[in-house]
Every structure is written in structure tokens, then in C-alpha cells.
C-alpha positions in Angstrom: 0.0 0.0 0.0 1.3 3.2 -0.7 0.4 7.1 0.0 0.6 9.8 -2.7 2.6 12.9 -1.5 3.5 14.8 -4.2 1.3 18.0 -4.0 2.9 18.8 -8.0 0.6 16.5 -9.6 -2.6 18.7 -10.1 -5.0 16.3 -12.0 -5.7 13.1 -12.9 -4.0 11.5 -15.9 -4.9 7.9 -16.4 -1.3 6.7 -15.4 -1.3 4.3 -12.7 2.5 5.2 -12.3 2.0 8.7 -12.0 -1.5 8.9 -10.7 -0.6 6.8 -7.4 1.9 9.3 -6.3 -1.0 12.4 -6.3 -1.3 14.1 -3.2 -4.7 12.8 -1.2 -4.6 9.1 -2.9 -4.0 5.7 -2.1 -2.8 2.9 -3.9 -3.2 -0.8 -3.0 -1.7 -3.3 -5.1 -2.5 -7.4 -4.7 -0.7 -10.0 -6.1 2.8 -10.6 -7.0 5.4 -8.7 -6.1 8.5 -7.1 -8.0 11.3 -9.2 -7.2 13.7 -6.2 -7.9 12.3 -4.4 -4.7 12.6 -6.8 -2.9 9.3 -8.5 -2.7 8.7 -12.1 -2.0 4.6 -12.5 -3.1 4.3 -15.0 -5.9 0.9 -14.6 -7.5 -0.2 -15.0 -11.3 -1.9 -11.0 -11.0 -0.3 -8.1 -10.1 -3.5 -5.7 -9.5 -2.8 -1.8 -8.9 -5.9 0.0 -7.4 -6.2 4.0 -6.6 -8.8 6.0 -4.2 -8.3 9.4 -4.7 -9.4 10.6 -0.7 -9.2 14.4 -1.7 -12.0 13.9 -4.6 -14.8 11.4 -3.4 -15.1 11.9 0.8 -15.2 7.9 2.0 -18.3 6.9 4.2 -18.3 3.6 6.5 -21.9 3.3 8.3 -23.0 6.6 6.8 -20.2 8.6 8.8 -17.5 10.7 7.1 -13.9 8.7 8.0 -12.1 10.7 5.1 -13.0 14.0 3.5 -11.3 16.7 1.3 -7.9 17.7 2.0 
């Protein structure tokens, strides 16, 4: 899991590589991982999902647990 923190990335751009890095999102990634980082997971997917926190407030039970920046 990672957290973006680079507040010089403005908008979205349809890059997984870039996007994950924007300020206010998170990236979750499941599956295998790169052997060149050091990552031991063996798995036939590798499976990058983003939730941009600053854009879309999250809700659990109807109360706010993340809103905008």
C-alpha cells in the first residue's frame, strides 16, 4: 500500500504510475510482487488499485472517516 505525496501532480492523468503518487490518494496493489524491490509475493496477477481521498469523501456506516484535504 502506498500514499501519494507529491502536492505537483494537479490532475488526474490515467497513469497508474503517475497517478498513485498524487497528493490525497491511495494505492493498494494485490498479487505478485517485484522481485527487484525486494518483494517475495508470488501470484499469477499483479493488481494496482487508486482511491483518490481528496476527490470522493469515503463513508463507512454513513459517517465521514475521510474527506477533502
Amino acid at each position: 500500500m502506498g500514499i501519494g505525496t507529491n502536492r505537483g501532480i494537479t490532475r488526474f492523468t490515467k497513469n497508474i504510475l503517475f497517478d498513485e503518487k498524487m497528493v490525497g490518494a491511495i494505492h493498494l496493489v494485490l498479487g505478485n510482487a517485484y522481485k527487484k524491490c525486494g518483494g517475495t509475493n508470488e501470484s499469477a496477477i499483479h493488481w494496482g488499485m487508486i482511491k483518490f481521498m481528496r476527490i470522493f469523501p469515503s463513508l463507512m456506516d454513513g459517517e465521514m472517516i475521510q474527506g477533502k484535504i
